[in-house]
C-alpha positions in Angstrom: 11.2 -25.6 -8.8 10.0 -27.0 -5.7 7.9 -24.2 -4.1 7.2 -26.7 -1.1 10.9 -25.8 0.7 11.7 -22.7 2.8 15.3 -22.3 1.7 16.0 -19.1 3.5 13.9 -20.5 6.6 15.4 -23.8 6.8 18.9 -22.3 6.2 18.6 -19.8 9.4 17.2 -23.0 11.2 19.7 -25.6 10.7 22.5 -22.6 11.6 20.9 -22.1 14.9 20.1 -25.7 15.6 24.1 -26.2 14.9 24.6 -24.3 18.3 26.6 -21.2 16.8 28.7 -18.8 19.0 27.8 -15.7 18.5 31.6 -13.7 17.6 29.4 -10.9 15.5 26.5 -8.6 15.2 23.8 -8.5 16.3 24.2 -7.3 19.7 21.6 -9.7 21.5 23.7 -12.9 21.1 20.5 -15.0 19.1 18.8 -13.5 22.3 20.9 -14.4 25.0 21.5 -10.5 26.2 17.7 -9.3 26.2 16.1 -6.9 29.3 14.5 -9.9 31.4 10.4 -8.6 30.9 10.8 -8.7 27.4 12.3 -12.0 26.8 9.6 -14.3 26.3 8.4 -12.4 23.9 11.1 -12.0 21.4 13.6 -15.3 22.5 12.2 -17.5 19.5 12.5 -15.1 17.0 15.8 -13.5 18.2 17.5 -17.0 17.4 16.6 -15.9 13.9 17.9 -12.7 13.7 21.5 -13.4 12.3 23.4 -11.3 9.8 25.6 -11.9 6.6 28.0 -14.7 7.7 29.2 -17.7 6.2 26.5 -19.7 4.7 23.6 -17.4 5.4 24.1 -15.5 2.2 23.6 -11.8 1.4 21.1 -9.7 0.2 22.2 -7.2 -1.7 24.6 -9.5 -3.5 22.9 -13.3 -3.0 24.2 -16.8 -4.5 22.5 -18.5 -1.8 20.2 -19.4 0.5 18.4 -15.8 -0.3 18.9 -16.6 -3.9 17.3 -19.7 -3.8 14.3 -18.1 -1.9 13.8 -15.2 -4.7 14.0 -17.9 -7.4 11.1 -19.6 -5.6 9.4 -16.3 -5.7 9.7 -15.6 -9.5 8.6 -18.7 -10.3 5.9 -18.6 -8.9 4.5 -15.2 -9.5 5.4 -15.6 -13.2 8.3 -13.1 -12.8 11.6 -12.8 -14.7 12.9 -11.5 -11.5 12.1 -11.2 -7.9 13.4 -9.2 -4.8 12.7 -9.6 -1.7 12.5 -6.1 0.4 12.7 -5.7 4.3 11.9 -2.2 4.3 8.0 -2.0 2.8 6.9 -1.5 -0.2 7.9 2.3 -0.3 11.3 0.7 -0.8 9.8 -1.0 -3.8 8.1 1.7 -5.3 11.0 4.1 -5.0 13.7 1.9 -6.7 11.3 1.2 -9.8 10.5 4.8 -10.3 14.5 5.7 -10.2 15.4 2.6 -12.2 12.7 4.3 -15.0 12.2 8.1 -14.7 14.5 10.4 -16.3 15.4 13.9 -14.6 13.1 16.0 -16.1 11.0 14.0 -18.1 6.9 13.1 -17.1 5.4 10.5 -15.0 1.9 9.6 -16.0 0.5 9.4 -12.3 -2.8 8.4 -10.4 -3.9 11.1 -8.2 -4.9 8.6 -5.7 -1.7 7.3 -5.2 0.7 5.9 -2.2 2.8 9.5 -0.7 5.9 7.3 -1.8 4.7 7.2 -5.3 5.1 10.9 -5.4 8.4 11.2 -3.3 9.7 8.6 -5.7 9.2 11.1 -8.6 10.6 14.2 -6.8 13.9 12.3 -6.0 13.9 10.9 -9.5 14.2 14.6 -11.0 10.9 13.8 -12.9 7.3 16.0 -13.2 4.2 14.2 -12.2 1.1 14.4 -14.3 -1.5 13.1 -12.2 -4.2 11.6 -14.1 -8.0 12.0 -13.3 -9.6 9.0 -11.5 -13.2 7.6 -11.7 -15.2 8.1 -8.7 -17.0 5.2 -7.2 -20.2 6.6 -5.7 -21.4 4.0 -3.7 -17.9 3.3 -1.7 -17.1 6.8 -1.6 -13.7 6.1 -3.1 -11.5 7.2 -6.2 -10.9 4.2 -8.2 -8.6 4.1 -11.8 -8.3 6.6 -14.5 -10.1 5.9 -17.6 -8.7 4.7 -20.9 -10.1 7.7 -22.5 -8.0 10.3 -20.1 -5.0 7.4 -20.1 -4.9 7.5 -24.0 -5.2 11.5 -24.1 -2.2 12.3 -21.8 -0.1 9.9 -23.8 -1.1 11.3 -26.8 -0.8 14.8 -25.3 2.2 14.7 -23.1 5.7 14.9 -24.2 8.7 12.6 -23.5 7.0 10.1 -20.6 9.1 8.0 -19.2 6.9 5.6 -17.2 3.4 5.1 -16.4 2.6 4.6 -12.6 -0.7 3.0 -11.4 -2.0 1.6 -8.2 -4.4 -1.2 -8.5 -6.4 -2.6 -6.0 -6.7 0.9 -4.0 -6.8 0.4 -0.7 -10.2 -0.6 -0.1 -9.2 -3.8 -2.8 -10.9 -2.0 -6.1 -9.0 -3.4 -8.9 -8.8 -1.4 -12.2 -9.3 -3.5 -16.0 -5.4 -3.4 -16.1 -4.7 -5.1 -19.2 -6.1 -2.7 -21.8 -4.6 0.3 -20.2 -1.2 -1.9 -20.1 -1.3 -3.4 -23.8 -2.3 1.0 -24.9 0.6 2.5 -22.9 2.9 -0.4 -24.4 1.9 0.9 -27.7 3.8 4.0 -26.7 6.5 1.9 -25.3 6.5 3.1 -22.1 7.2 1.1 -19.3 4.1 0.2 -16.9 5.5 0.4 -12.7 1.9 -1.0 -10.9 1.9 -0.6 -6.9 0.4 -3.7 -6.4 0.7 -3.4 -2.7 -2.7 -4.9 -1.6 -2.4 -7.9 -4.2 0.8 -10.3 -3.0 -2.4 -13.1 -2.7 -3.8 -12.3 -6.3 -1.5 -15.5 -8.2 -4.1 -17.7 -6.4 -6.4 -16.8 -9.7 -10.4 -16.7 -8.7 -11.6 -15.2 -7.4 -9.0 -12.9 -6.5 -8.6 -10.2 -9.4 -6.1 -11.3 -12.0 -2.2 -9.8 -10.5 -1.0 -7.0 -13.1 2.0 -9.6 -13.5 0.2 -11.8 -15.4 -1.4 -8.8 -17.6 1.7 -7.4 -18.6 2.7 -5.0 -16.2 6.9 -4.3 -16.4 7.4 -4.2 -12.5 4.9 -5.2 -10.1 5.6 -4.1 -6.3 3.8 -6.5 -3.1 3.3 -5.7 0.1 3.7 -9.1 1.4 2.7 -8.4 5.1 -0.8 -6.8 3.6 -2.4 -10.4 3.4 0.2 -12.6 3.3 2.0 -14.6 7.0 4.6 -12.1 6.5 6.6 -9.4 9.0 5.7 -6.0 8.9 7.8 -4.6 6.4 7.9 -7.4 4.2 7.7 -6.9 0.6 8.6 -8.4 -2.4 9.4 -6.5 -5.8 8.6 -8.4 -9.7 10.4 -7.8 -12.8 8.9 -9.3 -16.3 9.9 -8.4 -19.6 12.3 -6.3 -21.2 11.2 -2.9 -20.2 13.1 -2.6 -17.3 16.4 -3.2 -16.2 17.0 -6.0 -13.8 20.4 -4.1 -13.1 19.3 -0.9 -12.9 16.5 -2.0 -10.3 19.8 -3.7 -8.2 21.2 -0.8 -8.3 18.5 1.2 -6.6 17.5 -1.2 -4.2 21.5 -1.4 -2.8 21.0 2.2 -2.3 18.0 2.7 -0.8 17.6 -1.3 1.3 19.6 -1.0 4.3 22.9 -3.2 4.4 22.4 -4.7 7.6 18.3 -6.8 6.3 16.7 -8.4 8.7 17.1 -12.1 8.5 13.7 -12.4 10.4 11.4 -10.5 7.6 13.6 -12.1 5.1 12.1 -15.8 6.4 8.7 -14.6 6.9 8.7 -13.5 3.0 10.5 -17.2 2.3 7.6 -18.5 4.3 5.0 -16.4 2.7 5.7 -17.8 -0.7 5.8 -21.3 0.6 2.1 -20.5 2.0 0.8 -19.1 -0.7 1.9 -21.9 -2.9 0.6 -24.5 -0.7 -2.6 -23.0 -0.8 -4.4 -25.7 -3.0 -8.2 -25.1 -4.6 -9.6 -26.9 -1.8 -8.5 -24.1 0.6 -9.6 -21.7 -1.5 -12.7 -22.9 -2.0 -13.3 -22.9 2.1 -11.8 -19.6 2.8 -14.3 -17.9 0.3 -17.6 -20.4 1.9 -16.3 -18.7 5.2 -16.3 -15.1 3.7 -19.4 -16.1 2.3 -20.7 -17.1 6.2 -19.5 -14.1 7.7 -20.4 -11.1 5.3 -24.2 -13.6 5.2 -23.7 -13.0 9.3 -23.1 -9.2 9.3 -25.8 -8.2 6.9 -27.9 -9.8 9.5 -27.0 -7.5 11.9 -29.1 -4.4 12.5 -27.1 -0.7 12.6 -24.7 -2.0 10.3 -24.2 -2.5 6.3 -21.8 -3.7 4.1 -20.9 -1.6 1.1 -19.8 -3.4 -2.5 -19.4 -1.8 -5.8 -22.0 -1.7 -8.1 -19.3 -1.1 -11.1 -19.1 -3.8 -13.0 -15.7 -2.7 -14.7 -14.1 -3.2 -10.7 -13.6 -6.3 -9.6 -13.3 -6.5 -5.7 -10.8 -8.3 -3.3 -13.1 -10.3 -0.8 -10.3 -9.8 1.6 -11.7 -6.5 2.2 -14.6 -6.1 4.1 -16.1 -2.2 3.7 -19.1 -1.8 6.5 -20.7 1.6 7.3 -23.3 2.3 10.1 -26.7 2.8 9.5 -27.1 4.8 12.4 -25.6 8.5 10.4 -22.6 8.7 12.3 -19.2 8.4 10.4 -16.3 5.7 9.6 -14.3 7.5 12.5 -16.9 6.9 15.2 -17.9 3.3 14.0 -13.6 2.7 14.3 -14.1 4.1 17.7 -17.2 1.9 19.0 -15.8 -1.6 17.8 -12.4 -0.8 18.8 -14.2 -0.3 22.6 -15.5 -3.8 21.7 -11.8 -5.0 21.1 -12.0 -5.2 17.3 -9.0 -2.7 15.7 -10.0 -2.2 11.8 -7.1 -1.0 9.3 -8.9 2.2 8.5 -11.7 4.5 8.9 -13.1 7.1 6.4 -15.7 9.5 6.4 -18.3 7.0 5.9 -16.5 3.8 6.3 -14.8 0.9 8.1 -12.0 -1.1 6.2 -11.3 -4.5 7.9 -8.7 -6.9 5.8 -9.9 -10.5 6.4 -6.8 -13.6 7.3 -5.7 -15.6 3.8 -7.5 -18.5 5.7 -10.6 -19.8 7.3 -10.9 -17.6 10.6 -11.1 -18.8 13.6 -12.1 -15.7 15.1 -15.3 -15.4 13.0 -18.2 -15.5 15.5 -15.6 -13.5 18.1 -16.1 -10.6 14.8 -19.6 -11.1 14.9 -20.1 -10.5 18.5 -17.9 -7.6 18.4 -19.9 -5.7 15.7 -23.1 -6.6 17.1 -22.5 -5.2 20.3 -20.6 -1.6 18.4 -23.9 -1.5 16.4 -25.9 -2.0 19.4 -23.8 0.8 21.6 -24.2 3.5 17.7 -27.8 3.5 18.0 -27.3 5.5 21.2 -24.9 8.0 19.7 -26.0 11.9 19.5 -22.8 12.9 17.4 -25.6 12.0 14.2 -24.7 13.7 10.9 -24.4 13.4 6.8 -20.9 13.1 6.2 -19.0 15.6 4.1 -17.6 13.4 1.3 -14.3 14.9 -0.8 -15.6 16.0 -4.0 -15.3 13.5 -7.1 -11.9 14.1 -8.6 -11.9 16.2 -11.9 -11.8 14.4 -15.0 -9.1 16.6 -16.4 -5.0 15.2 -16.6 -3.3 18.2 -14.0 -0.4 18.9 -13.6 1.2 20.7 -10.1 0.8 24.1 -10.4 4.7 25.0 -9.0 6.8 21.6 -11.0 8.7 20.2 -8.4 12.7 21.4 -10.2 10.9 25.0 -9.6 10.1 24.7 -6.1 13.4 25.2 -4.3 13.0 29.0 -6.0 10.1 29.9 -3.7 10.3 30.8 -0.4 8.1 28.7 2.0 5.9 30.7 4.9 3.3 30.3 7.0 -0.5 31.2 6.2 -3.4 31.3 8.1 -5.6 28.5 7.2 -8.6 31.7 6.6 -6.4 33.2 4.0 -5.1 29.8 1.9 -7.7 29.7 -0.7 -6.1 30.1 -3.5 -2.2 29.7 -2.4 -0.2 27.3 -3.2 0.6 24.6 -0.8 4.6 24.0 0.7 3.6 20.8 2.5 1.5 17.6 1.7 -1.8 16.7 4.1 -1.6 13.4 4.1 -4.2 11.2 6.0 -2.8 8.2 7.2 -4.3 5.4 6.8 -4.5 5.2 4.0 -1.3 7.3 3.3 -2.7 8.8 0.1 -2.2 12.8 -0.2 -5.5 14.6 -0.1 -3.3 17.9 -0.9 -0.5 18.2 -2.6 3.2 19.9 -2.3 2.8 22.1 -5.2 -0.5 22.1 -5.8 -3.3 25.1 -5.8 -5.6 25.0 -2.4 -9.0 25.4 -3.5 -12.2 25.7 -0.7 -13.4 22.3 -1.1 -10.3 20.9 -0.1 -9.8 22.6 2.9 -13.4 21.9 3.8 -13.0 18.3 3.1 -9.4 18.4 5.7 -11.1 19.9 8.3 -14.2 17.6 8.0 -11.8 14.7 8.6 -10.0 16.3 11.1 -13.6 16.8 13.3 -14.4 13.3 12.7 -11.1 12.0 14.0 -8.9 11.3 10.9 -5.1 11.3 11.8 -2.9 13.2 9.3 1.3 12.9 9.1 3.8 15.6 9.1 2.0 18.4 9.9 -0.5 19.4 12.4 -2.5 22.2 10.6 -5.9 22.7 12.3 -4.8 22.5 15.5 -2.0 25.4 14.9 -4.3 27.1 12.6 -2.0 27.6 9.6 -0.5 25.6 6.6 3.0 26.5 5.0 2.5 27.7 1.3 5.0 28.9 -1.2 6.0 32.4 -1.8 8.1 34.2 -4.8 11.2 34.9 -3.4 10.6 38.4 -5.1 7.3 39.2 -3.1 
């Protein structure tokens, strides 16, 4: 196929460029009714932003334009199937789990997953059984399970229905995927991966090898992660016989909205056609400039950056992990180089996660300026402590201490945050970035925990849906008998 046209792209283009009257939605006109100040900014795009007329296809039932552009896509991520999604990888990752999970079965699960991993499962019916993840000690991060506690739960567990697991984490960790792939295969179970942080990993070295390519049944990119995408754009891999390409449909008719957005639709078109004109060459120069910069920060004093020293984990150099030197935490290293003008895509305890452009930057030196002068500005900061790390994850396969088909049976209530040791917890605490739960609905609150929460609250983490240290209580569940 010829992965150097934008079919999508050049099909919204040659509409507009045909001087259409606008007789349907969307209400703008291609941009002609817009509030004056905002104008500028949106015009371009706004001739773009069409909707499901004649010749401009349809996404939830495409023999197109769109068609054409998801073809492109398969082919060349080595996919029997590809979808393109406008709203995110969540999307993604909730349509494979309902295409796969049975109500009431298992769902072999990494603790450190994505929040929609886990609200995937509850609206499936199914029971998640989270599986214990290594702990890297020098990052400070969970990474993968083992093959040892992979092989025991499968061994161990009952009717499974799918396998889900998350490689690279956030911070661009990728897990030996093909072992644990070809083992749960030999229990013929179908392997889901959220892929999310790997859309650029089909480039081959030295980029970690995409679970696509290792086997993996349906493989879920977050195209707007590192690839010229929109926000929200995603794309969604079948391979195999596992799974059914139908089934999958179905899901994503469901849960995609009926009116897409023509704009993210192009930017994914436009993606693929990037990432397939990226030639060895490019490579080549954009890992010499990676090379440049990380050579330029380590020369900067106050400042480190952090690698993995496990050889089993190879890393995404897209991700750039830099912690202070000075004892003060991720949060107030975010805070100093966002003074500077440089906005990072997360802060931890200890860290800093920037995500570098799929190209040669032309913002380099701008970077380097910026952290030298945040470095320079931390060496005066009092606020000096050790960081309280969350404890490594237990190596044990756990399962939620109330199942989520028993929960409706309890009653939720309020508890003072002094009294929830011990309780079971009504509501997820979910810090976001990185959107992984740190509690769990369901599970038993234990000190550490709670330690660990309000540590990150002190240092500035922001947390969604709930607002538990500043009110002082978390809601828990309670017999309905008691």
């Amino acid at each position: 196929m010829n992965q150097h046209r934008a079919p999508l792209f050049e099909g919204l283009k040659n509409h507009w460029e045909g001087l259409p009257v606008s007789g349907h939605v969307p209400g703008h006109k291609y941009g002609d009714i817009f509030p004056e100040q905002a104008k500028g900014y949106f015009q371009e795009l706004l001739k773009l932003d069409a909707t499901e007329i004649s010749g401009l296809d349809d996404l939830h039932d495409p023999d197109g334009i769109i068609d054409e552009a998801q073809k492109l896509t398969a082919a060349l991520y080595g996919a029997d199937h590809s979808f393109f999604l406008v709203n995110g990888s969540t999307v993604g990752n909730l349509a494979m789990i309902l295409a796969t999970c049975r109500r009431g079965s298992k769902v072999l699960v990494q603790r450190n997953c994505h929040k929609s991993i886990i609200n995937g499962v509850e609206l499936a019916g199914a029971e998640p059984v989270f599986l214990a993840c290594e702990f890297d000690t020098v990052v400070g991060v969970a990474t993968s399970p083992s093959i040892k506690n992979l092989k025991e739960a499968l061994c161990t567990m009952g009717d499974i229905s799918a396998v889900i697991l998350t490689s690279p984490n956030y911070y661009g960790l990728s897990m030996e995927l093909e072992k644990s792939i070809q083992i749960i295969h030999e229990f013929k179970v179908p392997v889901l991966v959220d892929e999310a942080h790997g859309a650029h990993f089909v480039l081959g070295e030295p980029f970690p090898i995409s679970a696509l390519d290792l086997g993996a049944d349906v493989v879920v990119h977050s195209a707007h992660k590192t690839l010229p995408a929109m926000t929200m754009g995603s794309f969604l891999h079948l391979k195999g016989q596992w799974v059914k390409r139908e089934k999958v449909a179905y899901y994503l008719r469901m849960l995609q909205s009926s009116s897409p957005s023509y704009p993210i639709m192009a930017s994914l078109d436009l993606a693929r056609f990037y990432l397939a004109s990226f030639t060895k060459d490019k490579i080549e120069n954009l890992l010499k400039d990676i090379e440049e910069l990380v050579s330029l920060i380590k020369g900067i004093d106050g400042v480190e950056v952090v690698d993995s020293y496990d050889k089993s984990v190879k890393k995404d150099p897209l991700k750039l992990i830099l912690r202070s030197t000075e004892g003060v935490s991720g949060f107030t290293l975010q805070k100093s180089l966002e003074k500077e003008g440089l906005y990072v895509e997360l802060a931890d305890s200890q860290n800093v996660l920037i995500v570098l452009p799929l190209a040669v930057s032309e913002k380099k030196h701008d970077m380097i300026e910026t952290i030298k002068k945040a470095a320079y500005h931390l060496k005066k900061e009092t606020d000096k402590h050790i960081p309280v790390l969350f404890p490594p994850p237990s190596k044990e396969t756990i399962q939620l201490e109330i199942p989520l088909a028993e929960q409706p049976l309890f009653q939720v209530v309020k508890c003072p945050l002094d009294q929830v040791e011990g309780k079971v917890a009504a509501e997820a605490i979910v810090p976001y970035p990185p959107g992984i739960p740190v509690l769990l609905k369901g599970e038993k609150v234990t000190k550490e925990t709670m330690d660990y929460i309000k540590e990150l609250h002190r240092l500035g983490a922001r947390f969604q849906g709930n607002d538990l240290v500043n009110t002082n209580y978390l809601y828990i569940y309670k017999k309905e008998k008691e």
